[in-house]
N, C-alpha and C positions, 0 to 999 in steps of 0.2 A: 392479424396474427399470422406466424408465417406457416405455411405446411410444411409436411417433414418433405413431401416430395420435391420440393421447389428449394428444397437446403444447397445442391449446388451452385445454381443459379446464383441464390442468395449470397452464396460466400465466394463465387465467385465475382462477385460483383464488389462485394466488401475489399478484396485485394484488388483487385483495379481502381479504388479509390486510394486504396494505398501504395500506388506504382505500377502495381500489374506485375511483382513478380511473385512465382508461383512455389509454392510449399509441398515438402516431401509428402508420399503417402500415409508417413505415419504421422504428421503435425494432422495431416488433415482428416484422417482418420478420431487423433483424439478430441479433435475442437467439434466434429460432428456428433461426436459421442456425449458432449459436455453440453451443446449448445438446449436450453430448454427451447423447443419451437413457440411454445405456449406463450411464451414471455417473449415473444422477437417479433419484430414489425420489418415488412417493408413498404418500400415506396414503390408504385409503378407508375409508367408515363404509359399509357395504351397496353403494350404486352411486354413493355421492356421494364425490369427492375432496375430501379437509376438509386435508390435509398435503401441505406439498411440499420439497425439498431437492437440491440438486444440487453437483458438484462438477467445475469444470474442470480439464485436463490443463496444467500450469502447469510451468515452471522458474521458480526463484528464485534469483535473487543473494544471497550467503553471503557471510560474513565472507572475505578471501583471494579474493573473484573466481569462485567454481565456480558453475556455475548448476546447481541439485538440485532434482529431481521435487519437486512442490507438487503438493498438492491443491486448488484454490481453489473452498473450498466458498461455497455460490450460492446464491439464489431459497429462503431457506428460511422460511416461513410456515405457520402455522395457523390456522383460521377460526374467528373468537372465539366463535361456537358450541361449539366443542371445546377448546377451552383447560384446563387443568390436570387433563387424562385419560394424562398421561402423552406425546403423542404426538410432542413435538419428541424429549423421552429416548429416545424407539425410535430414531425417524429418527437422529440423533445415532449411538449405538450402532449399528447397522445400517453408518452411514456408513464409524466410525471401522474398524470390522473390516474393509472393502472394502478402504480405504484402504491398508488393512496387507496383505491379500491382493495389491492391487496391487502393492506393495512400492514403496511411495511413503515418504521417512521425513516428512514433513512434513503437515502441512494448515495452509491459512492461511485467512483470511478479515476481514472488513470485518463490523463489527457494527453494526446499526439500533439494538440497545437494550446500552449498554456491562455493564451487569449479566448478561447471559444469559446469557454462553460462558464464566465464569472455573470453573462447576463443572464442566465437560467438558474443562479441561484448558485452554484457550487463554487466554495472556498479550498484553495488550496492550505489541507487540516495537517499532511505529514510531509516530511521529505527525506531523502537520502543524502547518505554520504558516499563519494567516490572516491578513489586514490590509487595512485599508483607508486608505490615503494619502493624505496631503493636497498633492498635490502641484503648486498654489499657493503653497507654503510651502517645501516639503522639495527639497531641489536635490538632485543625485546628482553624485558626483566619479567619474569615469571609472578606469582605468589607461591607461598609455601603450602605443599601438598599437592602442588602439579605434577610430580614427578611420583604419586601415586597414582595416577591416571596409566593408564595401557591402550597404545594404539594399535590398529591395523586395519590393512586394507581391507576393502570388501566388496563383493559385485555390485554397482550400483543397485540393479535390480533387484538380486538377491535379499540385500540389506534393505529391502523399503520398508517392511513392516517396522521393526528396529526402527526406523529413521521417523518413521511417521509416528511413533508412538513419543518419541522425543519430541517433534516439533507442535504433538497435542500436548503435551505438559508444557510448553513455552507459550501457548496462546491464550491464557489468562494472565499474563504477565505483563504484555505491552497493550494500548490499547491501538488501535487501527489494525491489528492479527484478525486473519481472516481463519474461522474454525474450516479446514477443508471434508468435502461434502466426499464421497468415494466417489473412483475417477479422476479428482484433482488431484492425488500422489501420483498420478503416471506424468505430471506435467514437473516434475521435478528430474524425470531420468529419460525424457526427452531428448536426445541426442542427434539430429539426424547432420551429419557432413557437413551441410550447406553453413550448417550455423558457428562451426569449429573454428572459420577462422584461421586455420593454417594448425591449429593446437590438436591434442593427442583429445581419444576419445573421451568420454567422462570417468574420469578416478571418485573412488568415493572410500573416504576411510572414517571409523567410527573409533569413538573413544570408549571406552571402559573403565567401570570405579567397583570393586568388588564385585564383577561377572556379571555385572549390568551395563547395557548402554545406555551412556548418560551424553551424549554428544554426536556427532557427526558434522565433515564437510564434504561435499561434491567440487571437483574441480576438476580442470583440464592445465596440461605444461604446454606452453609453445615452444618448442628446443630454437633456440640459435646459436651461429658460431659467426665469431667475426675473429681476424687474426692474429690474437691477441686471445684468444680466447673462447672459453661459454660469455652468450649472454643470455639464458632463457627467462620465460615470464613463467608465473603461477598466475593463472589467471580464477578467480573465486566463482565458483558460481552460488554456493548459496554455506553455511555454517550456523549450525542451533545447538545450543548447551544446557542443560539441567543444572548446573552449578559452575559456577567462575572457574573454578578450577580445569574442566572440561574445555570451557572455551580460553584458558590460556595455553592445555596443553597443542590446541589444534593450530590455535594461531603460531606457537613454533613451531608445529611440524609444519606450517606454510611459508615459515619465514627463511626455514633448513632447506628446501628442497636441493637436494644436487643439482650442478652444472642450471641453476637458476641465479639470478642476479636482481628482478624485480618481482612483484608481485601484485597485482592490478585487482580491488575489489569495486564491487558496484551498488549503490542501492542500498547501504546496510543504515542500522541507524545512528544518528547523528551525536547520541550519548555513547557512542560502545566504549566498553572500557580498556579494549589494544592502544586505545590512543594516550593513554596513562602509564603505559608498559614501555613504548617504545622511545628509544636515545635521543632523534632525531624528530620532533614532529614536520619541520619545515620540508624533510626529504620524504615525507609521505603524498607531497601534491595532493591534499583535500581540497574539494568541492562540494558544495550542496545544491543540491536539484531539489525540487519540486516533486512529489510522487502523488500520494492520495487526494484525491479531489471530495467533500462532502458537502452533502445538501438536505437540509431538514425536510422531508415530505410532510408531516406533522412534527411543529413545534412545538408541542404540551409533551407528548409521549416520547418524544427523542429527549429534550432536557429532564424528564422524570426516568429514564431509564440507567442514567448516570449517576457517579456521587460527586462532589464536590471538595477538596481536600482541605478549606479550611470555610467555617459556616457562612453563607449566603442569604442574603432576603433584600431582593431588587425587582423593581419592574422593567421590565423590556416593553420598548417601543418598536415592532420589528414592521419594518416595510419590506413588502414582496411583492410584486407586480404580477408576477409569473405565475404566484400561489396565494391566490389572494386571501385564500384559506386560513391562512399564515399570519395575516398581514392585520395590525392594531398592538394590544397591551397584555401584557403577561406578567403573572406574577410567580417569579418563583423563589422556594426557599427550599434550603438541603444544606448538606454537610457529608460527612463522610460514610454517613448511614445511610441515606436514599434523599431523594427529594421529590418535591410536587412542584405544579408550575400549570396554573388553570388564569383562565381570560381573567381581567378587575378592567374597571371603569378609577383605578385607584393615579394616580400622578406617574408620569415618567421618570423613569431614575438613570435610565440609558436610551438611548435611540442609534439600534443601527441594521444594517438590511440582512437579508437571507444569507446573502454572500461571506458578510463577517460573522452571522453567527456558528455556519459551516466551519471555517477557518480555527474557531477557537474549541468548535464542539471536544475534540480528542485532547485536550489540551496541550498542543504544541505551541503555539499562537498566542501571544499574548495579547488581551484587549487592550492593556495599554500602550502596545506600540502602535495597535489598529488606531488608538485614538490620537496618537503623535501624526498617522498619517492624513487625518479628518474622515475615516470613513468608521469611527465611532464618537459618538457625540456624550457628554458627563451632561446631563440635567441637576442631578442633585448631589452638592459638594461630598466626596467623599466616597459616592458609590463604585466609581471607575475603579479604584484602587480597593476594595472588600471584592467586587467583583472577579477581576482579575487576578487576585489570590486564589481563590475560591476554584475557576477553570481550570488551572493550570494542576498540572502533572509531575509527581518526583520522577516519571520514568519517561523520557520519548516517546510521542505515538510511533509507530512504523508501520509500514507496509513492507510484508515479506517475499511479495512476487507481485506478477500482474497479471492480469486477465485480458 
């Protein structure tokens, strides 16, 4: 467990595994404020901290709406000095056991290197969309009643309350939304120089629907001129809506901005519905990345804390080497009301490992593509595809920032 006194050390140590460049006083200021000591390990070689790892106190939105204890493991590095000695595998280990003592069913996280977690058990469950618009070109068609919406700017800071109260009405909506604990609203109006970019400081303008805010986006403009002209960017940093209406007024005012020509978002999710609004989809340059990483720490209480969208009754075969805890036959049955999912001695009806049950837990993931790849297996004809229904999601998981 780490001491609070030994936190610079510790995090200093964390960016040296990540380059060694060094973060304003107020990044580091918030990330010290946030970090639970309680829940953070390091490594040491003698009197040197070469490993670090930590894990915040999270809830998560889940298929059905329920927000369920999360781990969101954190800050984990090692000093390339000490590299393949074993010591993330400890950390790891070390962590997952906590985790379970905690009686947390889950751990998520955000991966630097997408290769490193799938042998500990974590499936990549959500992802993002990127793009960059040309929005010179690409017009955007509204819905009707967007132009009862009212916008205006507002202090980033000033507007947090406002703004956080919108993005808790948004976080029983998707599931992979992380409920934020206090303290993580200041990780929204974080601004410091280093990270601008060349761009103006953070704007932030909220929507309004009858003297309520029902929306907000925070952004930053990079001006450019070349001779011929503007060419600036809009670049997104983050956009949440109470109602479609809200989030197509904003997405125009991001598409209008003066002397702007593109508009560069990151990260959002992979259903949003500007991609239906807009002329051109080719000239938006999408992408999808990878975001949310999940890992069943207890398999009975993670698949019972979900619903299922259309009825279920399967056994799982789940092999985990990692968690062996985990590892044998599960029976579980659910629907859109709740489910259960306790050990049987009954026949296999699926067989597949920690990694893919992670992958499909949020329902973005389908098992039958997991089983087009061979890393889910059909025992009994028929069950792949009721199963598969049944996971899956009318809405994207996402992840709305990172930790």
């Amino acid at each position: 467990m780490l001491r609070p006194e030994d936190w610079d050390t510790w995090y200093g140590t964390l960016l040296r595994a990540f380059g060694g460049v060094d973060e304003s006083d107020e990044e580091r200021a918030l990330w010290r404020g946030l970090t639970p000591c309680e829940r953070s390990l390091g490594a040491w070689d003698g009197d040197e901290l070469v490993g670090t790892a930590g894990a915040f106190d999270f809830r998560l939105t889940v298929p059905g709406g329920a927000s369920v204890p999360a781990a969101g493991v954190t800050m984990v590095g090692v000093l390339a000095t000490h590299r393949r000695l074993g010591i993330l595998t400890r950390m790891m280990r070390r962590q997952l056991d906590d985790i379970r003592a905690w009686g947390e069913p889950l751990a998520v996280l955000t991966a630097s290197e997408a290769a490193i977690y799938g042998r500990f058990g974590y499936g990549a469950a959500t992802f993002g969309l990127t793009g960059e618009i040309d929005t010179s070109r690409v017009r955007l068609s509204v819905p009707a009643g967007t132009d009862d919406v009212r916008l205006r700017y507002a202090d980033p800071v000033d507007a947090l309350g406002a703004c956080e109260a919108v993005y808790a009405g948004t976080v029983p909506m998707r599931a992979g939304m992380l409920a934020r604990r206090p303290g993580w609203e200041r990780l929204g109006v974080l601004d410091p120089e280093s990270e601008r970019g060349g761009a103006s400081p953070l704007q932030c303008v909220v929507a309004e629907r009858s003297g309520k805010v029902v929306g907000y986006t925070r952004f930053r403009v990079r001006p450019e001129w070349t001779d011929t002209g503007h060419n600036g960017q809009v670049v997104v940093q983050d956009l949440a809506a109470l109602e479609p209406v809200a989030g197509a007024a904003l997405w125009r005012f991001l598409f209008g901005i003066d002397l702007t020509t593109s508009l560069k978002v990151r990260g959002r999710p992979v259903d949003e519905a500007w991609q239906h609004l807009v002329s051109d989809l080719r000239r938006c340059r999408l992408q999808v990345r990878d975001s949310l990483y999940v890992r069943l720490v207890d398999v009975g209480a993670a698949l019972e804390a979900r619903t299922y969208q259309a009825p279920v009754d399967v056994v799982l075969e789940v092999e985990d080497a990692f968690c062996p805890w985990n590892a044998g036959r599960w029976r579980l049955s659910g629907d859109a009301k709740g489910a259960s999912c306790t050990r049987t001695a009954d026949a296999a009806d699926l067989s597949l490992s920690a990694r893919e049950l992670g992958a499909v837990y949020l329902g973005g993931v389908s098992l039958s593509s997991l089983a087009a790849a061979g890393r889910v297996r059909e025992l009994r004809s028929g069950a792949l595809g009721e199963a598969a229904v049944g996971f899956g999601s009318a809405v994207a998981p996402w992840l709305p920032h990172g930790f």
